[in-house]
C-alpha angles and dihedrals in degrees: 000000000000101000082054086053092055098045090055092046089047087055095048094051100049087052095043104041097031074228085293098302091166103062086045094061091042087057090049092061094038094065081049092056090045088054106054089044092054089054105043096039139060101252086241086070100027097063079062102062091039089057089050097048102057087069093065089054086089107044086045100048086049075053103055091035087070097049082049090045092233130148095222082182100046093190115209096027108110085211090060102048089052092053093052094049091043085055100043096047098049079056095054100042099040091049087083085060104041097041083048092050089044096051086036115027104014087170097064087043090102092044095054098038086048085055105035099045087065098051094100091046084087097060085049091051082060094037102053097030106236124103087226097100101043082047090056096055102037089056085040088054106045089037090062098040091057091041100054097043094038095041109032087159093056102031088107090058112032094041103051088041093042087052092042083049095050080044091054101043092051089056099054092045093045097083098036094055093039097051090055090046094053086052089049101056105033 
């Protein structure tokens, strides 16, 4: 009975939230961001504006969830409120790291946002039943790790591409999976 429950919920939830496109794509946009301002920028000026970024990745994901038609809250699905406590909370938790590495080893600040902005996708994975979401951040998270510690002249270009590239490729792949999933479990 309960595993019928969460089936329903899961379905719902892939109709409803389109698996969080939007704040894919915002995060998407947001590693761009974090590219062109680590390279246009000194890193002293440039962790500023990543900071302050980070706080523009939620307005914009509700954004771009209209564009997408997607419900990124899904009040009243069980799944989706999870996920958005999950996210909020791997923000809110992680903020204390991130604003520690970014006063004390600015340098490392890319590599811990890149890591820790993954850490819910886990929970989605679950969520949403696909493993799309927990592959993206595993490989996001190993790629960065070896690239910051195997490229540290070139840390401020290839990360912030290499996550906007896992971003992007999980857009695009977002409606295809999805729309086979949806097949599948209807």
């Amino acid at each position: 009975m309960a595993e019928l429950d969460i089936s329903k919920l899961r379905v719902d939830a892939a109709k409803h939230s389109n698996w969080n496109i939007g704040f894919f794509a915002a995060g998407l946009l947001f590693w761009i961001f974090v590219g062109i301002t680590g390279n246009i920028f000194s890193l002293e000026s440039a962790r500023i504006y990543w900071l302050v970024g980070t706080f523009f990745i939620f307005p914009l994901a509700v954004l771009i969830s209209k564009i997408f038609n997607a419900d990124p809250f899904m009040k009243g699905n069980i799944l989706g409120e999870l996920v958005g406590y999950t996210h909020m909370s791997v923000i809110t938790l992680s903020f204390p790291i991130v604003l520690v590495t970014l006063l004390y080893f600015p340098e490392a600040l890319i590599l811990v946002m890149a890591i820790t902005y993954c850490l819910d996708f886990f929970v989605m994975s679950w969520a949403y039943d696909t493993p799309l979401f927990g592959i993206h951040a595993a490989f996001r998270t190993i790629v960065v790790t070896i690239i910051f510690f195997a490229v540290p002249s070139w840390r401020l270009s290839i990360l912030p591409a290499f996550v906007a590239f896992c971003y992007l490729l999980t857009v695009i792949l977002i409606p295809m999976l999805r729309k086979k999933w949806v097949v599948k479990h209807q």
